[in-house]
N, C-alpha and C positions, 0 to 999 in steps of 0.2 A: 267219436263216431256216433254218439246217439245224439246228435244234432243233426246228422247229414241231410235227414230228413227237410228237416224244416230251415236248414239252407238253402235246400234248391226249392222250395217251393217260398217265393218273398209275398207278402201283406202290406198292405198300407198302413201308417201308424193309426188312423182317424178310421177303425173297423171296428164293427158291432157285432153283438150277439143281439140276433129281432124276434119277437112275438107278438103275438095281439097282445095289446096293453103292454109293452116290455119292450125296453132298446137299453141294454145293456153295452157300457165301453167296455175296449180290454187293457190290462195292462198291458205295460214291456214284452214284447217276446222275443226270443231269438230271431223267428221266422221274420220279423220287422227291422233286423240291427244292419243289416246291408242298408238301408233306407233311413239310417239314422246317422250318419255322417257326422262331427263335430259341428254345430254354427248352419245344418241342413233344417228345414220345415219337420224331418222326421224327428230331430235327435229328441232325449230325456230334457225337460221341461224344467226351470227352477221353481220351486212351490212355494207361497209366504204364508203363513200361521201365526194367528197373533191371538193369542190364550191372555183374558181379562183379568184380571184378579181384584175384587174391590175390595175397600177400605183399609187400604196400608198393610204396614209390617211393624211387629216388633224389630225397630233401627238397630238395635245390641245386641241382637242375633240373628242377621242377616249377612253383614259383607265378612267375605273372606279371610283369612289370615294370611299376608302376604299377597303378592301379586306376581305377572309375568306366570311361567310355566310355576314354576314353584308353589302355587298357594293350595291352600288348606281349606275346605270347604266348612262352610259356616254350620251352626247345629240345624236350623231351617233348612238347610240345601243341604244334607248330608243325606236323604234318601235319593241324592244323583251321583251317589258317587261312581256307582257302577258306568254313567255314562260321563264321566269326568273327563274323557279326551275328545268329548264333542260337544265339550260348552264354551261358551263365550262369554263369561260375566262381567258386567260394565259395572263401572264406580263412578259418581259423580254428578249424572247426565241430569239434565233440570228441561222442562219446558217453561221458560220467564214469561209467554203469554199469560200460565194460568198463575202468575202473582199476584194478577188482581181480581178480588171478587173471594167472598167466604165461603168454607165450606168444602164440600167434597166437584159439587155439581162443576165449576168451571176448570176443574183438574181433569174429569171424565169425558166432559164434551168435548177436548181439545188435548186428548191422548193423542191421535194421530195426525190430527193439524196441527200441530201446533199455533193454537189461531186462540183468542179472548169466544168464549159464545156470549152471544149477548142477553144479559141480566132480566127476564121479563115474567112473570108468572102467568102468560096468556099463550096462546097458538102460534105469536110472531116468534121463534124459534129460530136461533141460526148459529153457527159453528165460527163462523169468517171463515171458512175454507172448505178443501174435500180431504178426507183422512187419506193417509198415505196407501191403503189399500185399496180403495178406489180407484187414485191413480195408476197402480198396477192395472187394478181388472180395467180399466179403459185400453191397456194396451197388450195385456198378454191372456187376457180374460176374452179375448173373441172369439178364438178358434175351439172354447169349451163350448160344452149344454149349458153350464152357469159361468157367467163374468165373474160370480163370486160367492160365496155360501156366509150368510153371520148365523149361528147358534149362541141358544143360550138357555138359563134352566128357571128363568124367571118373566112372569109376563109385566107387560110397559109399565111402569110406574107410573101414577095418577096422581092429579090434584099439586097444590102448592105447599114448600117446606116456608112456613110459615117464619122458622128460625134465621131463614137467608132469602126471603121472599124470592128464590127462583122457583120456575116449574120443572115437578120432580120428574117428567120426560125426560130430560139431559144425564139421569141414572143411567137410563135404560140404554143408549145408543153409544156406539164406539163409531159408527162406519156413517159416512155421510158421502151420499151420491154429488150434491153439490152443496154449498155453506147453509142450503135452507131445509136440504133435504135427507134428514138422516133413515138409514134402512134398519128397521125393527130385526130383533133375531127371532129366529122361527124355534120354539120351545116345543114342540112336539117330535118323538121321534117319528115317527109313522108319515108326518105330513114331507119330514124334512126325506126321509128315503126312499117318499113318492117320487119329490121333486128331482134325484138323483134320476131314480133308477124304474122308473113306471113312463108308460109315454100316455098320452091322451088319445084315446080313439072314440069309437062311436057309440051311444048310450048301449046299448045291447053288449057289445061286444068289453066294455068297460066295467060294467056290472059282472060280467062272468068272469073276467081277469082280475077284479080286486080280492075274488076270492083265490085265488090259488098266488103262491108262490111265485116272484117273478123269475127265480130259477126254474119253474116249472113251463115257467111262458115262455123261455129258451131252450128247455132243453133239446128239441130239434137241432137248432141250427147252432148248440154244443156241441152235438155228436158229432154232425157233419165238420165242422172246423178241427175237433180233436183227431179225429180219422188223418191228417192233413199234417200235421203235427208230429216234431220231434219228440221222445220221452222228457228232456228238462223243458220244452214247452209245454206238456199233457200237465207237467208236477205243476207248473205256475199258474196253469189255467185252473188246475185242481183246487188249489191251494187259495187261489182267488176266490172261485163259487164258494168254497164252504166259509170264507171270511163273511161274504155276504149274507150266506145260510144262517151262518151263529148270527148276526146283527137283527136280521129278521128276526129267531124265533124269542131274543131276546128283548125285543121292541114289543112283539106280538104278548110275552106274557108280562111287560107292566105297562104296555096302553091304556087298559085300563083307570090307571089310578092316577095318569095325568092332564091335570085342565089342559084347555084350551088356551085359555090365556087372552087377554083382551090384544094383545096385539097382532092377531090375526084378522084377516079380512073376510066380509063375506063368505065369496064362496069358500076358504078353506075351512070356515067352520062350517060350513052345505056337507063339507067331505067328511069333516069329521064326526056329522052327524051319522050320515054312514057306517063310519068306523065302531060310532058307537053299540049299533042295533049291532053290525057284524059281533062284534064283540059280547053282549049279552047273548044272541044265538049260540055262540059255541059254548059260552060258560052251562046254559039252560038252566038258568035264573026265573023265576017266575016274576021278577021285578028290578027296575032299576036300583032302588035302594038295597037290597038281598044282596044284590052283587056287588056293590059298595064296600057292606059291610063283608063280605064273605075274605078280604083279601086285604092283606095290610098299608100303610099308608107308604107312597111309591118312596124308594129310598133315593136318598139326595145323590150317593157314590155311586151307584146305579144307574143313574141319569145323567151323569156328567162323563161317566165314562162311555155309554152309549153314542152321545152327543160327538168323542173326540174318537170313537170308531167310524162313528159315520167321515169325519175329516177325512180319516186316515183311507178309507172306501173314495171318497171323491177323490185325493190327489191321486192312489192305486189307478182309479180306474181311467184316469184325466179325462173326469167329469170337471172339474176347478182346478183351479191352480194356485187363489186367490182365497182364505177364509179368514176367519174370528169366531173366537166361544169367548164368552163372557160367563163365566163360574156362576154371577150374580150381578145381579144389579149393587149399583156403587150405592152405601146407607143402608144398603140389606139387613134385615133383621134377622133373617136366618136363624132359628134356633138348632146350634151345632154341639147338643147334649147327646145327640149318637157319640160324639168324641168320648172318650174315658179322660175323666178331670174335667170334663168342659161342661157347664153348667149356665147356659145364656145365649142372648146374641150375637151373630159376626157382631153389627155397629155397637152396641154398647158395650163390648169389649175391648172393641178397639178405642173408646174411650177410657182408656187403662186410668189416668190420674196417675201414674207410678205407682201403683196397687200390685204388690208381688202376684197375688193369686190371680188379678183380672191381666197382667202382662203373662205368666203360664199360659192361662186358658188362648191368647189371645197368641201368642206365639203357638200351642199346639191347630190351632184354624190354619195357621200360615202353612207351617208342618205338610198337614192336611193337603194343602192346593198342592204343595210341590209332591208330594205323592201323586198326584193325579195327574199331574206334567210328565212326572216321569211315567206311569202307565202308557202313555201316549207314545214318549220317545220308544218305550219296550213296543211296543206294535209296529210302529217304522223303522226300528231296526231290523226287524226280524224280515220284511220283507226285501227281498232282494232285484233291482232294480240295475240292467245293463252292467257294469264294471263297479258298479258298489250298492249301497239299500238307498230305499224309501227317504230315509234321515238323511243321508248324503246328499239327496239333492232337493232338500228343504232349506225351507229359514223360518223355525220352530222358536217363535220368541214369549217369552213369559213373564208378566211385570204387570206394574200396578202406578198410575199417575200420581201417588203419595208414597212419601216417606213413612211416617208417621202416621195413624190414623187419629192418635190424642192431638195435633197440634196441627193437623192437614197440611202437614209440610210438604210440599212442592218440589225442595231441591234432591238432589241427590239420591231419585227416583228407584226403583229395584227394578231391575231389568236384567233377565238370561238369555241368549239364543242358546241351540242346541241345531248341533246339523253342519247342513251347508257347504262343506269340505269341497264338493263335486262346483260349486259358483264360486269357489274362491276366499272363504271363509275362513278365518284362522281361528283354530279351536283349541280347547285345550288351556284354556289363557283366562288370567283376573288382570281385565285393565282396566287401569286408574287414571282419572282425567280431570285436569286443573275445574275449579268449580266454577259454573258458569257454562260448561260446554254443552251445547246444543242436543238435547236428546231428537230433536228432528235431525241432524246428522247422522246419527243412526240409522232413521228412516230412507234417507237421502241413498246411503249407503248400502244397505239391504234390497230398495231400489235398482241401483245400480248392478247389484250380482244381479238379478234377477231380468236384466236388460231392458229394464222400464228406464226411460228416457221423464229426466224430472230435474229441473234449472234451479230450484227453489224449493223450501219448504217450510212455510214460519219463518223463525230465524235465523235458517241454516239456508248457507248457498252452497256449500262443499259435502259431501260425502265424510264420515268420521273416520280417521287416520287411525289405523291400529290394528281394525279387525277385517284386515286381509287385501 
């Protein structure tokens, strides 16, 4: 009965919440489920997430014990046990394009093409293909605000790795629009939940809306739509705003202390000069550097879990449907001495030598990311979405284009999905696959639940057998 309400009154699934400066999507709601048919323009949407992880894994603490429903999660993956009946972990899977060429760079430009990039330390730049997310957002990324979201916690890599004369741009990029054109990830939170969830209006009226809250710049035509509304509609739309709420005021208190990052463009660094005065106004600094120093250096688990609420914000609100975070750029130097025992960089760690103490440090990094994977999955289960959650109807994948990061091993790559159950996904499961098998079959496959139409992909023509 506390639906009746918002039975009889039906919505369109493609409805906003508007203000000056502010056009806010909504989730799911009851008041939309007569219009969401199975296979109709209305129904719940399949979402792809493709979580980066660079410079390998300790290989002897990665795969599973056992395979099929039966297995035993590994000491690396055992902070997912909690979500263990909605993982999907593959064995095996290789991309053979990146066999050739040294180093990390031709494993990371051709995680999702599975395509060779080609060898150059100059601007001529090219993948051989478009990443399998792209191809998504070409066909399911239209009816969003974005075709596709990439993040990430690091700006573009520069200059030439003089050890493998490529150019170290090929770190930085996972997603490429076409084989020449890869898309930079947006390293600011504040830019990135502009782009969501701020709309562009007219200088006057844009300056007086970056100051307030964009939950502020709706709450009108909140009220009015709540008024309208079932009570399990009021709880979702409640439960919605203040997701946004916590993302803001937690953006707003360490904006401060993160660059910009060279791989932004003009005007978003125009805005984020903006950002910046707003930001010394409220502090009431007598000085750029006052403020600086007033406030400690931005925390790296802080910014990356920001980064995969914002995700978890865009597929809620189907703002996207289509993203990528990249943890770090691949060859990252990251010094991850906040770890206890960890004492150095991701990459020269991952250059263990079989060194017991630099293989520890170098397995607790791994540790680490899969913590931050599963944060992610804790946030999409929690949300609840038509006939099951958020995580149900994703495809939450996590992996890294090396085995190894001492021997840049190529084969038998580490890759998780999580989710997916609601497109067809068989979860719950460690599958093992003869060596040599296509990790673009995966992609092929993930594709396919996702009802992206894709003949090809590197060198896979089939979709991968096993996982649903």
């Amino acid at each position: 009965m506390a639906n009746i309400q918002s039975q009889k009154w039906l919505m369109p699934r493609r409805a906003f919440l508007r203000g000056t400066g502010a056009t806010l999507a909504l989730p799911f709601l009851d008041a939309m489920r007569p219009l969401m048919a199975a296979g109709s323009p209305g129904s719940i949407p399949i979402r792809i997430a493709l979580l980066y992880m660079p410079n390998g894994v300790r290989a002897d603490r990665w795969t599973p014990d056992g395979k099929g429903k039966g297995f035993k999660l590994s000491p690396i993956l055992s902070p997912l046990e909690k979500h263990r009946e909605d993982l999907l972990i593959l064995t095996g899977l290789q991309n053979k394009a990146s066999f050739t060429g040294d180093g990390h760079y031709v494993k990371t430009g051709g995680w999702l093409t599975g395509t060779t990039i080609t060898k150059t330390t100059g601007s001529d730049i090219a993948a051989g293909g478009v990443s399998m997310d792209q191809i998504a957002a070409q066909q399911i990324g239209r009816d969003t605000k974005l075709p596709s979201l990439e993040l990430g916690t690091e700006p573009v890599a520069t200059g030439i790795d003089t050890n493998v004369n490529y150019t170290r741009l090929y770190a930085s990029h996972i997603s490429w629009k076409t084989s020449t054109v890869p898309l930079p990830c947006e390293i600011n939170p504040r830019v990135a939940f502009d782009r969501l969830f701020r709309s562009r209006s007219k200088d006057g009226e844009k300056q007086a809306a970056d100051d307030k809250s964009v939950l502020d710049l709706v709450s009108t035509d909140a009220k009015r739509l709540q008024s309208k509304l079932g009570q399990a509609d009021k709880h979702k739309l409640e439960q919605y705003l203040e997701s946004i709420r916590e993302v803001e005021r937690r953006i707003e208190a360490e904006a401060a202390m993160l660059g910009a990052g060279e791989n932004l463009p003009p005007e978003l660094l125009k805005q984020l000069d903006v950002l910046d005065k707003r930001i010394s106004k409220a502090m009431g600094k007598a000085s750029r550097e006052e403020e600086l120093n007033s406030r400690p250096r931005f925390d790296h688990s802080e910014h990356c879990q920001i980064m995969m609420d914002l995700m978890v914000l865009a597929f809620w609100s189907d703002s996207t449907r289509v993203s990528s975070f990249m943890f770090g750029n691949d060859v990252t130097g990251r010094n991850f001495s906040f770890l206890e025992g960890v004492n150095g960089g991701h990459h020269d760690l991952s250059h263990h030598s079989n060194d017991g103490s630099k293989l520890d440090q170098y397995e607790k990094i791994n540790h680490w990311h899969v913590q931050q994977y599963g944060y992610m999955l804790d946030r999409m289960k929690e949300i609840k979405e038509g006939d099951g959650t958020l995580l149900e109807h994703s495809m939450v994948t996590f992996g890294s284009p090396i085995r190894d990061g001492n021997s840049h091993d190529p084969k038998n790559v580490p890759v998780v999905i999580a989710g997916g159950s609601k497109a067809g996904l068989k979860t719950g499961t460690h599958e093992v696959y003869e060596e040599g098998t296509p990790l673009c079959s995966l992609w092929l496959g993930m594709l396919d639940k996702a009802g992206v139409k894709a003949k090809e992909l590197g060198d896979a023509t089939t979709p991968l057998k096993g996982i649903g």
